[in-house]
N, C-alpha and C positions, 0 to 999 in steps of 0.2 A: 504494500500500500504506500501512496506517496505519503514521504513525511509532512506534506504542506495540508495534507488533512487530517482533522482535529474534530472530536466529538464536537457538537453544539449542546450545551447544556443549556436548559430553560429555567423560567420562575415555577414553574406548575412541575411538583415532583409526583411520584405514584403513593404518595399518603396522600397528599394533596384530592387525587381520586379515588384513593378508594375511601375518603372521609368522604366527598361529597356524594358519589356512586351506592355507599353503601354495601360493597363486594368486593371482592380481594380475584385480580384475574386469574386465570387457571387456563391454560393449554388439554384440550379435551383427544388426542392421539388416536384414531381410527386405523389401523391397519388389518389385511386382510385380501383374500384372491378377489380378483373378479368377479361380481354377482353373490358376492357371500351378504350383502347387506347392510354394508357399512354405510352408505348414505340413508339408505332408509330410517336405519337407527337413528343414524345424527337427527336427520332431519326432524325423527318424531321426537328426540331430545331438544332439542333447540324451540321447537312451540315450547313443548313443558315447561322448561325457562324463562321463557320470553313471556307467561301465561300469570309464570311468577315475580313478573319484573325485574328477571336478571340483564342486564347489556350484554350481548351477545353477537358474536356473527360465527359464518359457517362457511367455510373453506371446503371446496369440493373440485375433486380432483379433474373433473370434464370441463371445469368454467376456468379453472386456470391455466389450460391448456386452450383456452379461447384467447387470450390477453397476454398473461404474464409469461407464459412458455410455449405460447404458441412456435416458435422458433427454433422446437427441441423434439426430435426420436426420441423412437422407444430404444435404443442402443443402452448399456449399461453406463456408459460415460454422462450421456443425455439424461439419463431417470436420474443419476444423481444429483446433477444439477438440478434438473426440477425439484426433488424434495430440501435442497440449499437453498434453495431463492422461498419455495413455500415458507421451513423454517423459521427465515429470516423476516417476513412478514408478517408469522404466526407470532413472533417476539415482540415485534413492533406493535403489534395490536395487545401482547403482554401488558408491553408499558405501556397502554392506554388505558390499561385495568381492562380491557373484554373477557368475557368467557368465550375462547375462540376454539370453536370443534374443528376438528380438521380430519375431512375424508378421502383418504389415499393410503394405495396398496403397497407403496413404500416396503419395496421386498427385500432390502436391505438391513439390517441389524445395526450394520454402523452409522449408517443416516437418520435414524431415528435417535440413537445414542446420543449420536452430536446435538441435533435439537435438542434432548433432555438435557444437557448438562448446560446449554447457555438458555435455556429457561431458567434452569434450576431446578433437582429432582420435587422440593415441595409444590414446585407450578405447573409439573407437566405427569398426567394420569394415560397412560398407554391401555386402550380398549383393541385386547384380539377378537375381532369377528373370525369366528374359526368356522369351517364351514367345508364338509368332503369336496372335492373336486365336480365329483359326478353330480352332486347337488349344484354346484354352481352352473356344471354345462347346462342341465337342466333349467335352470331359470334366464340364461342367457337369450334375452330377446334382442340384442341386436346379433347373432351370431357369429360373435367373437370368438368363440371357442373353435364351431365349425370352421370356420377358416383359418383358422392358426393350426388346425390338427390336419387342414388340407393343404398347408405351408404358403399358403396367401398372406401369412401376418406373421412377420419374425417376432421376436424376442416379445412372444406373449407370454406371461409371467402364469407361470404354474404347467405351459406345453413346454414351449422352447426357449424359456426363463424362467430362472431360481427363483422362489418366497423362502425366501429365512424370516420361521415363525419367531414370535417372541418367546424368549424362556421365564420370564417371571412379569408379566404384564399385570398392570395394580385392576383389571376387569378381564373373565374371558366368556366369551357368551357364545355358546354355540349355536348360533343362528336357522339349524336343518329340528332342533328341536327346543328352540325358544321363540316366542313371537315376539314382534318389532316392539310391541307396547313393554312386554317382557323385560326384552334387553335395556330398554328406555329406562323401566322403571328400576332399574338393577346399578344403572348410574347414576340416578338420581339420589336412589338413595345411600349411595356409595359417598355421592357430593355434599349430601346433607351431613353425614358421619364426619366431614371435616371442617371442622366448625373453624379451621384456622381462616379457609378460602370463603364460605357463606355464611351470610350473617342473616 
């Protein structure tokens, strides 16, 4: 990095928000294949939220691939910049005090590592949507699997690219016999149990 840049500090620090906010922000970590139902979750977690007046937004891995990573393959070099650049804005919304969900299949181990550690392990809860394979082909409506298994889509993550599961993730729901409302209610009240983050 050039040495002629220098953090900006501001007047408005993050006590500063979470006194006026009422909430302490927290990084909500969705990992999981394809079609296991990680968005669904978020998405049904994020009303519950937002129903309870928490500040919120929800990072999902198709819309940032419209905008911010538009410019990035599925190549192993490329996914990991993507989940670098997500990260890096999942933090940034940190320090705004949000409770920022974030849903991506992030098949890497070490990339989520890294987000947790410049969160900070108290700010950042890692939710495995675990989910058999053959469950997931099954619910795939846009036929992503079919054609990755017909070799029309490289480096589809779980055919002809690695998922490194989590080994100690703080939620794991198995999505093939939990329902969405289920999983929903399983972080909820996982987030309630930390009275450091919701007040």
């Amino acid at each position: 990095m050039d040495k002629n840049i220098v953090w900006q500090d501001t007047k408005i620090t993050l006590s500063d928000r979470e006194r006026q906010m009422k909430q302490k922000g927290l990084i909500i970590w969705f990992t999981g294949l394809s079609g296991s139902g990680k968005s669904t979750i978020a998405i049904e977690l994020e009303k519950r939220l937002y129903q309870k007046r928490y500040f919120t937004y929800l990072l999902d891995g198709d819309n940032i691939r419209h905008g911010l990573s538009r410019d990035l393959s599925f190549s192993p070099q490329d996914r990991e910049e993507n989940i670098r650049r997500i990260g890096e804005v999942a933090c940034l919304f940190l320090d705004a005090n949000l409770i920022t969900i974030a849903s991506f299949i992030s098949p890497y181990k070490k990339d989520r590592k890294q987000i947790r550690e410049k969160a900070g392990k108290e700010r950042f809860v890692e939710i495995f949507v675990d989910c058999p394979l053959e469950v997931c082909e099954q619910r795939d409506v846009k036929g992503l699997y079919k054609m990755a298994r017909e070799g029309k889509i490289s480096n589809f993550t779980g055919i002809s690219a690695p998922y490194e599961k989590p080994e100690n993730p703080e939620i794991r729901i198995n999505s093939s016999m939990e329902t969405v409302e289920e999983g929903a209610e399983k972080i909820y009240a996982y987030m309630q149990s930390l009275d450091h983050f919701l007040k």
